[in-house]
C-alpha positions in Angstrom: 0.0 0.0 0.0 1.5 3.2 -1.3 1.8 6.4 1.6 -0.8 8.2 -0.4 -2.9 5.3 0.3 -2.7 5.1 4.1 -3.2 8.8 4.1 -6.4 8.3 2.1 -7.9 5.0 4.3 -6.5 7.4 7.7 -9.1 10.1 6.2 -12.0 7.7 6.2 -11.4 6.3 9.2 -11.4 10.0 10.9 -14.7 10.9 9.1 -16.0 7.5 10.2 -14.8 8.2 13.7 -16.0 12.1 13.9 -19.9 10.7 12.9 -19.0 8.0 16.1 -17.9 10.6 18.4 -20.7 12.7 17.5 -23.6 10.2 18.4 -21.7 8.7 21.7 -20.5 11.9 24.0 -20.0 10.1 27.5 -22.3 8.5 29.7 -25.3 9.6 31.0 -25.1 11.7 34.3 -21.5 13.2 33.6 -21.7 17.3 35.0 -21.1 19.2 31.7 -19.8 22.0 34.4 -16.7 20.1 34.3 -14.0 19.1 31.9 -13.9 15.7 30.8 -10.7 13.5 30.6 -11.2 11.1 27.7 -9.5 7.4 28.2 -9.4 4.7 25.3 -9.5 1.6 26.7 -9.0 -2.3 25.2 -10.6 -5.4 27.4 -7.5 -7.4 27.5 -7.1 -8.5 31.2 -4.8 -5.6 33.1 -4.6 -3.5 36.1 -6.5 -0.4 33.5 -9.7 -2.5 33.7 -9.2 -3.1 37.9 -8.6 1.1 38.0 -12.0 1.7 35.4 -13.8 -0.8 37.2 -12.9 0.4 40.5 -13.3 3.7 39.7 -10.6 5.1 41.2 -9.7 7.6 39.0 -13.5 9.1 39.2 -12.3 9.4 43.2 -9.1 11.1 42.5 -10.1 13.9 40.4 -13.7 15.0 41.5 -13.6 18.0 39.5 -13.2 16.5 36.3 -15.8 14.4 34.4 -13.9 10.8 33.2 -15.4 9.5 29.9 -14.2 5.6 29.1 -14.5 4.3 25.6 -13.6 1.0 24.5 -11.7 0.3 21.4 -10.8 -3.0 19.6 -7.4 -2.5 18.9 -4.3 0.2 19.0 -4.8 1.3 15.2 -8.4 2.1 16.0 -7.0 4.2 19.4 -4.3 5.9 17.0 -6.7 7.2 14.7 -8.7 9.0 17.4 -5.6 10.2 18.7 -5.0 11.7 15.1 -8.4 13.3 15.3 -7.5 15.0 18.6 -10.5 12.9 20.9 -8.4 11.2 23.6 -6.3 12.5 26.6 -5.3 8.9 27.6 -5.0 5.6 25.6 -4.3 1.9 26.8 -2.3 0.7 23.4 0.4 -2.0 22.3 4.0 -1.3 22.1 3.9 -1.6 18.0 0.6 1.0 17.3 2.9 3.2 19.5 5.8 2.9 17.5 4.1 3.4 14.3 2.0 6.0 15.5 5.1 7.8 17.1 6.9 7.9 13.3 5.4 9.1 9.4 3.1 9.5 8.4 1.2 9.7 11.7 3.7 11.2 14.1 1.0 11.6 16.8 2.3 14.0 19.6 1.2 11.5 22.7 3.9 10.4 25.5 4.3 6.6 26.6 3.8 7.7 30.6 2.9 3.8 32.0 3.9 0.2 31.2 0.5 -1.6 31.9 2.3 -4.9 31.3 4.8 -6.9 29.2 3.4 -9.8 27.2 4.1 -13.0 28.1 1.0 -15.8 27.2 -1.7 -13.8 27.0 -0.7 -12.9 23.3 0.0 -16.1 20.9 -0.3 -17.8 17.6 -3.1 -20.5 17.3 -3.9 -22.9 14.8 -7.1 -24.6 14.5 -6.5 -28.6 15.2 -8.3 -28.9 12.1 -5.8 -27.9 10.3 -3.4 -30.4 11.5 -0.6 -27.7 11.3 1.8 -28.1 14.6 4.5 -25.3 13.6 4.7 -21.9 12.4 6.8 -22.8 9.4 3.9 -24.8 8.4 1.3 -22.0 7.8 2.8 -21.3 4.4 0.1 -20.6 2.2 -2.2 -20.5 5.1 -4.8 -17.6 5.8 -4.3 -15.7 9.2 -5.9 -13.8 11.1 -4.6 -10.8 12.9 -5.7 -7.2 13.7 -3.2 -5.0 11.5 -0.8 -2.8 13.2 -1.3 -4.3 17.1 1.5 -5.6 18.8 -0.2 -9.3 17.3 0.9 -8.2 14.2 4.2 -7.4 14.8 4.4 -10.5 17.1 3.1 -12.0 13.7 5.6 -10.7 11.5 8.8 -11.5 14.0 6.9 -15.2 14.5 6.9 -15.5 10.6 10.5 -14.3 10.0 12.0 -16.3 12.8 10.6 -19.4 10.8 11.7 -18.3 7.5 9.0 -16.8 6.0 7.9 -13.7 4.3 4.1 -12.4 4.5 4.0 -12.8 0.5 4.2 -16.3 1.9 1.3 -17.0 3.7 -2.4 -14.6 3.5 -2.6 -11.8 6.2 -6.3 -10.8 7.0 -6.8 -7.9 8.7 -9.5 -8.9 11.2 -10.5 -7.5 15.2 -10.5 -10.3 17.9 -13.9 -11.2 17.7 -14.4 -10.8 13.7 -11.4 -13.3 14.2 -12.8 -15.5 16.2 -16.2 -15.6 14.5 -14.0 -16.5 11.0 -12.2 -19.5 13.2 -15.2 -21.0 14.0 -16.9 -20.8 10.2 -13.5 -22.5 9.2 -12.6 -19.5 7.4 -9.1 -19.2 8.7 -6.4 -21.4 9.6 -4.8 -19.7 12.5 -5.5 -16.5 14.4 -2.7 -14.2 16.1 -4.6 -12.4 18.6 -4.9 -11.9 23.0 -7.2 -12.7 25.9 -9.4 -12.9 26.5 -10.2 -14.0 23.2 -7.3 -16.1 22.6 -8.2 -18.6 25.6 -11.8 -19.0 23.5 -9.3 -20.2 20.2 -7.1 -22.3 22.3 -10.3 -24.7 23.1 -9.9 -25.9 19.4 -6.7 -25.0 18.6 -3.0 -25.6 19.3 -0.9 -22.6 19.9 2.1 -21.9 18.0 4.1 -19.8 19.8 3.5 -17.0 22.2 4.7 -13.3 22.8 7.0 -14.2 25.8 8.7 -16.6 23.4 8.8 -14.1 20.9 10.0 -11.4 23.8 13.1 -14.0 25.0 14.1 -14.4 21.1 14.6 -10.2 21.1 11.2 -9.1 19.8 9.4 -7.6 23.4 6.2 -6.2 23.1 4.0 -4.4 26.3 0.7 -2.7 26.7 1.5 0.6 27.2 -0.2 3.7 28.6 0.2 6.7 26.6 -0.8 10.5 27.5 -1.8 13.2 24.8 1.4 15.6 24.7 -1.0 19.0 24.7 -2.7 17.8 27.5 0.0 16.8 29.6 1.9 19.8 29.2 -1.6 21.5 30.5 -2.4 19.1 33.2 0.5 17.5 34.7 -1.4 17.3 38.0 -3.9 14.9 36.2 -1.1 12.9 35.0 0.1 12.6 38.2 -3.1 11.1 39.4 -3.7 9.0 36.8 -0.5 7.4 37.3 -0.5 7.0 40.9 -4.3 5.0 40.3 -2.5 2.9 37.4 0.6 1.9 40.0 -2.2 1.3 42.6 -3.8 -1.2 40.2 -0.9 -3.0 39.2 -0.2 -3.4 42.9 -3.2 -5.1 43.3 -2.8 -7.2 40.6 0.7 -8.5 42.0 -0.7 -8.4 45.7 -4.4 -9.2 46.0 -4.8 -11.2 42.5 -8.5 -12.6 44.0 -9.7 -8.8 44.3 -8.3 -7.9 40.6 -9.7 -11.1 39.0 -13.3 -9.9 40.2 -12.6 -6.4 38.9 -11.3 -7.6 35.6 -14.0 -10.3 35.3 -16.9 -7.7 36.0 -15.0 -5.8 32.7 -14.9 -8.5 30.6 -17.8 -10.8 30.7 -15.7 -13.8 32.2 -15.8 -15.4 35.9 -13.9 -14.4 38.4 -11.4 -18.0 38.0 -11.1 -17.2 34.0 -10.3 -13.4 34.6 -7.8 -14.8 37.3 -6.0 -17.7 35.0 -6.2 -14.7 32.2 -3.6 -12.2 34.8 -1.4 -15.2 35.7 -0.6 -15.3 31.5 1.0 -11.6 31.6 4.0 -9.7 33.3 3.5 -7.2 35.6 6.0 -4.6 36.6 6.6 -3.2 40.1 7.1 0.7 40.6 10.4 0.1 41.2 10.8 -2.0 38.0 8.9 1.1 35.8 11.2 3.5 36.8 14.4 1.3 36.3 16.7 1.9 33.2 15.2 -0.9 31.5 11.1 0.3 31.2 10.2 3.6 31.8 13.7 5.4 33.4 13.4 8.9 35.4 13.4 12.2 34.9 14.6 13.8 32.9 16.7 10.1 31.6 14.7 7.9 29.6 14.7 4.3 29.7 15.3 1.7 27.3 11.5 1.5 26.8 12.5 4.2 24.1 15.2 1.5 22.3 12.2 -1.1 22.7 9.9 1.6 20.8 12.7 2.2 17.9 13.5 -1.3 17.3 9.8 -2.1 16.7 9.7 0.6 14.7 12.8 -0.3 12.5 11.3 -3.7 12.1 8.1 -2.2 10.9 10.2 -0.5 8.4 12.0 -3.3 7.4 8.5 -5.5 6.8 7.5 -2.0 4.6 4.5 -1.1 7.1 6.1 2.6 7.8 8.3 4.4 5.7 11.4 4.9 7.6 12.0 4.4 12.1 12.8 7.9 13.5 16.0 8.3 15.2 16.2 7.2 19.0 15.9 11.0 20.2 12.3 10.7 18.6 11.5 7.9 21.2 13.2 9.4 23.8 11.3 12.5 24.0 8.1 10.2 23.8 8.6 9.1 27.2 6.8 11.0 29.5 9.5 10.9 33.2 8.2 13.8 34.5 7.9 13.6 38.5 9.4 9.8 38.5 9.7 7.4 40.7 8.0 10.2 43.6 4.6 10.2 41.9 5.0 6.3 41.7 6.3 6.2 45.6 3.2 8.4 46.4 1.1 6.3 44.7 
């Protein structure tokens, strides 16, 4: 797809998005006194779904209205970023890394690692099939949702086995479109996360998984990333909002039978699937966030911003960006400001 293309299907999907944001404001009851704080959110199990649930933020900032919206993957969260309707995002480590470099070079920060995928991302082919290894979906039709960290988990899982996407056929397809072609037979495996993936792995074998795709060299995380405008205009928020996302992830790694009922109440499941869906990620601790390896502090970037270029360079080299900005790009896209205090506060 040439650039002029992208730029032209980027278009529709802001005019699709601006009649979509026209007809769903916020929920009911919100005071229109106050300003609202819009948050994307996706329903993969994490600590984001125990703070919405809990509605913690709500309690930290009583002067502001907080409007959730779901969204099925990072592409769909980068184009609303484009179209200037989101303060806060929950979004893979890949749509972030496309969406920091051309042609979209969205001015958002990456202020929160909400995890690090381990199982709770994979490759799955239906037993049907009778295909055991990833070198055997050549020719194969897959299903993934185009530029989510799936799809660069898809791309890595494909080059490691020594195949090209020429080889096999990449369809572009949400989790539950995906899962709906799985079951009609119309596709032979599905790179995708929970909690749809555990619904695939009931008649399917998995391939490989993000954590083994993470300990080969290719990482990806769910990250939480902050307009740039807006945080320059509400650090105070930011603050807030990361001290409830570092009380979630505490709760996660401390009191996993409270977070599973949060996370369950979010995503339709019991309170035993939500809690075997957690056990399938990596969670960071405060401490770990601000280390030199994730997040850093301020004012000294992490290597999280190394982790964002070297997705981006592979997206380059598979031809889904133009070019990978330089590491001073990424570097500036981590938001550090008032780290590790406003996590010790927390």
């Amino acid at each position: 797809m040439t650039i002029r293309t992208r730029l032209t299907a980027l278009l529709v999907g802001l005019l699709a998005l601006t009649v979509l944001t026209g007809c769903a404001v916020g929920p009911a009851g919100q005071d229109s006194g106050k300003p609202t704080i819009r948050i994307a959110y996706q329903s993969f199990p994490s600590g984001d779904l125990v703070a919405k649930h809990n509605r913690w933020l709500e309690e930290a900032l009583p002067d502001w209205n907080v409007q959730w919206t779901k969204f099925d993957s990072g592409a769909d969260i980068n184009t609303a970023f484009v179209a200037g309707e989101l303060d806060f995002g929950a979004i893979g480590s890949s749509p972030v890394a496309r969406g920091l470099s051309a042609p979209l070079n969205i001015p958002y920060q990456v202020a929160f690692v909400l995890d690090v995928a381990g199982d709770n991302e994979a490759l799955v082919a239906r037993n049907a099939t009778g295909i055991t290894d990833v070198a055997g979906l050549r020719g194969k039709r897959i299903a993934t949702a185009f530029a989510s960290t799936s799809h660069y988990s898809l791309l890595a899982a494909l080059e490691r086995a020594g195949l090209q996407p020429a080889d096999v056929q990449l369809i572009d397809l949400q989790p539950q479109a995906a899962l709906a072609a799985w079951e009609r037979g119309d596709v032979d495996a599905v790179y995708t996360w929970l909690p749809t993936l555990d619904q695939l792995r009931k008649t399917g074998k998995t391939l490989v998984t993000s954590r083994e795709l993470a300990t080969a060299g290719k990482p990806t995380l769910d990250l939480g990333v902050v307009s740039t405008p807006f945080a320059e205009q509400h650090p105070e928020v930011v603050d807030a909002w990361r001290k409830v996302e570092a009380r979630a992830l505490e709760t996660v790694r401390t009191d996993p039978q409270a977070a599973a009922q949060a996370v369950a109440a979010e995503i339709g499941a019991t309170p035993e699937e939500a809690a075997a869906q957690l056990k399938q990620g990596v969670f960071l601790s405060p401490q770990q966030l601000t280390s030199a390896e994730w997040l850093g502090t301020d004012g000294t970037p992490g290597n999280l911003a190394q982790n964002l270029q070297s997705a981006a360079q592979f997206l380059a080299g598979q031809k889904q960006i133009p070019a990978a900005p330089d590491l001073a790009t990424f570097q500036r896209a981590i938001y550090t400001k008032g780290l590790p205090d406003v996590l010790a506060a927390g």
